[in-house]
C-alpha positions in Angstrom: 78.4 74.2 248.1 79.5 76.9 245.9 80.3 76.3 242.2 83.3 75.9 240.6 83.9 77.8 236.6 85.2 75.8 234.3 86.7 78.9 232.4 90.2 79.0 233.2 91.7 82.2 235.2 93.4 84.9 233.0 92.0 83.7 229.9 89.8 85.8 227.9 86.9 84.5 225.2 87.5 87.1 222.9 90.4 86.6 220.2 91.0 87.6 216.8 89.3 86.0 213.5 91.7 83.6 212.3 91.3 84.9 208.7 93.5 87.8 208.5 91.2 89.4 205.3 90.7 93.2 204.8 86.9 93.9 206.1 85.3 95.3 202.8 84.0 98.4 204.7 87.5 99.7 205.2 88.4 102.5 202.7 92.2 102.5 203.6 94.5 101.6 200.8 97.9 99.9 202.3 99.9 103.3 201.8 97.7 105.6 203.7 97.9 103.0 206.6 101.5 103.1 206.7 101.2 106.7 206.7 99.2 107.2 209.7 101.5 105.1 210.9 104.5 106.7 210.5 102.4 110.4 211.2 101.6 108.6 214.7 105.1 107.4 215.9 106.3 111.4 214.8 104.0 112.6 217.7 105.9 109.7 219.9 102.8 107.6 220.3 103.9 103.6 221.2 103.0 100.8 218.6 100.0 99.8 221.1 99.0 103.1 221.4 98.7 103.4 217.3 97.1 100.7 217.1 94.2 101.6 219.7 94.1 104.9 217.7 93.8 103.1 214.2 90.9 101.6 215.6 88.8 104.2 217.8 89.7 107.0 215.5 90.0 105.6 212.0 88.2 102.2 211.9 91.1 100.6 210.8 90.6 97.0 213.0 93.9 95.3 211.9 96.9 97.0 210.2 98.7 93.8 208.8 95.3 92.6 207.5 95.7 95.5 205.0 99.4 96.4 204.8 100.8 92.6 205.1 103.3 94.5 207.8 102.7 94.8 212.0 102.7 98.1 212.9 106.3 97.8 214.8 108.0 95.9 211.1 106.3 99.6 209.5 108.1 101.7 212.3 111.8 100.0 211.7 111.6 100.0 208.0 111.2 104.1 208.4 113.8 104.3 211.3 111.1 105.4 213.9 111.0 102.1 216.3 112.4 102.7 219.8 115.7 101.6 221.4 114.1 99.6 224.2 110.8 97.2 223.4 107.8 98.4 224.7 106.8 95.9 227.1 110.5 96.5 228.8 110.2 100.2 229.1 106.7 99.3 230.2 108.4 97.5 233.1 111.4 99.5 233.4 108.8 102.4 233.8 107.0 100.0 236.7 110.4 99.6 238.3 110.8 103.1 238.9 107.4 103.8 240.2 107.6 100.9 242.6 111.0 102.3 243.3 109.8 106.0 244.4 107.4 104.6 246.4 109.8 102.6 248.4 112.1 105.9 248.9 108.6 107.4 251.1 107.4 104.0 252.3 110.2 102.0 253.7 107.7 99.5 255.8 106.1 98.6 253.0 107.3 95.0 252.5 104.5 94.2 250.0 106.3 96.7 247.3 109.6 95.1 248.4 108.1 91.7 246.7 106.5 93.3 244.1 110.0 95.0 243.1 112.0 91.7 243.0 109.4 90.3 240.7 109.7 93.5 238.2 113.1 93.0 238.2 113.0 89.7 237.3 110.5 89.6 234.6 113.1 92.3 233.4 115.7 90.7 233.6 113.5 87.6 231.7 112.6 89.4 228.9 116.2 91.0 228.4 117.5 87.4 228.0 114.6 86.5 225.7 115.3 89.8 223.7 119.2 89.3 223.5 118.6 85.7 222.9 116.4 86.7 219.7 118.6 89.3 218.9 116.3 92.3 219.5 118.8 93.6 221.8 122.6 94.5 221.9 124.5 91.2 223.7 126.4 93.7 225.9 123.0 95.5 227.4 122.2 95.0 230.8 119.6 96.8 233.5 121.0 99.5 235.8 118.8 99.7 239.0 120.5 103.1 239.4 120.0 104.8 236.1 116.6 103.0 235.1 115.7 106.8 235.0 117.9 107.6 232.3 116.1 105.1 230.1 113.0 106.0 230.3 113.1 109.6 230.4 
């Protein structure tokens, strides 16, 4: 009889210290954060993306334990965050792949499903986003130029 985990599926062990202190062996003072930052977004890097870099390159494990800011509150207070969140262009971006491979593979009824629920999770997370106010009330996702958004 095979064993059943206990562990829950999806959920990972590893998480975040809960105290949000500035690791002593970080030489970063809160204005040279923000201006790696800022340097990053310029070469049209994504908040994620920065803060992989911040950590691989620099060291720096956690930008609001040292500037008291997340990266993406540092990107609108110097005009440089996106028009769309990243985890809709993300998806909007997963749309259109699904999308091109549909135009070559017409029999492939699995992508059909998979494209219904990409555009649902979109159409989720733009009600959740105009709910929050993140988004403009009168913005809504155009199967046809998806395209235009991301490129």
């Amino acid at each position: 009889m095979a064993r059943m985990h206990s562990r829950k599926k999806g959920k990972s062990k590893s998480k975040k210290p809960g105290d949000r202190k500035n690791p002593a062996w970080v030489k970063y003072t809160t204005k040279e954060v923000e201006a790696l930052v800022i340097k990053l977004a310029k070469q049209e890097n994504t908040a994620s993306k920065i803060g992989l870099i911040l950590r691989d390159s620099y060291g720096i494990p956690d930008v609001k334990a040292i500037t008291k800011k997340k990266i993406t509150q540092i990107l609108e207070a110097n005009k440089l965050k996106t028009e769309l969140p990243e985890d809709l262009l993300n998806l909007i971006k997963k749309h259109i792949s699904i999308t091109t491979h549909r135009e070559t593979n017409k029999q492939d009824m699995t992508s059909k499903r998979g494209l219904q629920l990409t555009e649902s999770k979109i159409n989720r997370l733009v009600k959740y986003y105009k709910k929050n106010n993140k988004m403009p009330k009168d913005w809504k996702f155009d199967r046809s130029k998806a395209k235009l958004l991301v490129g």
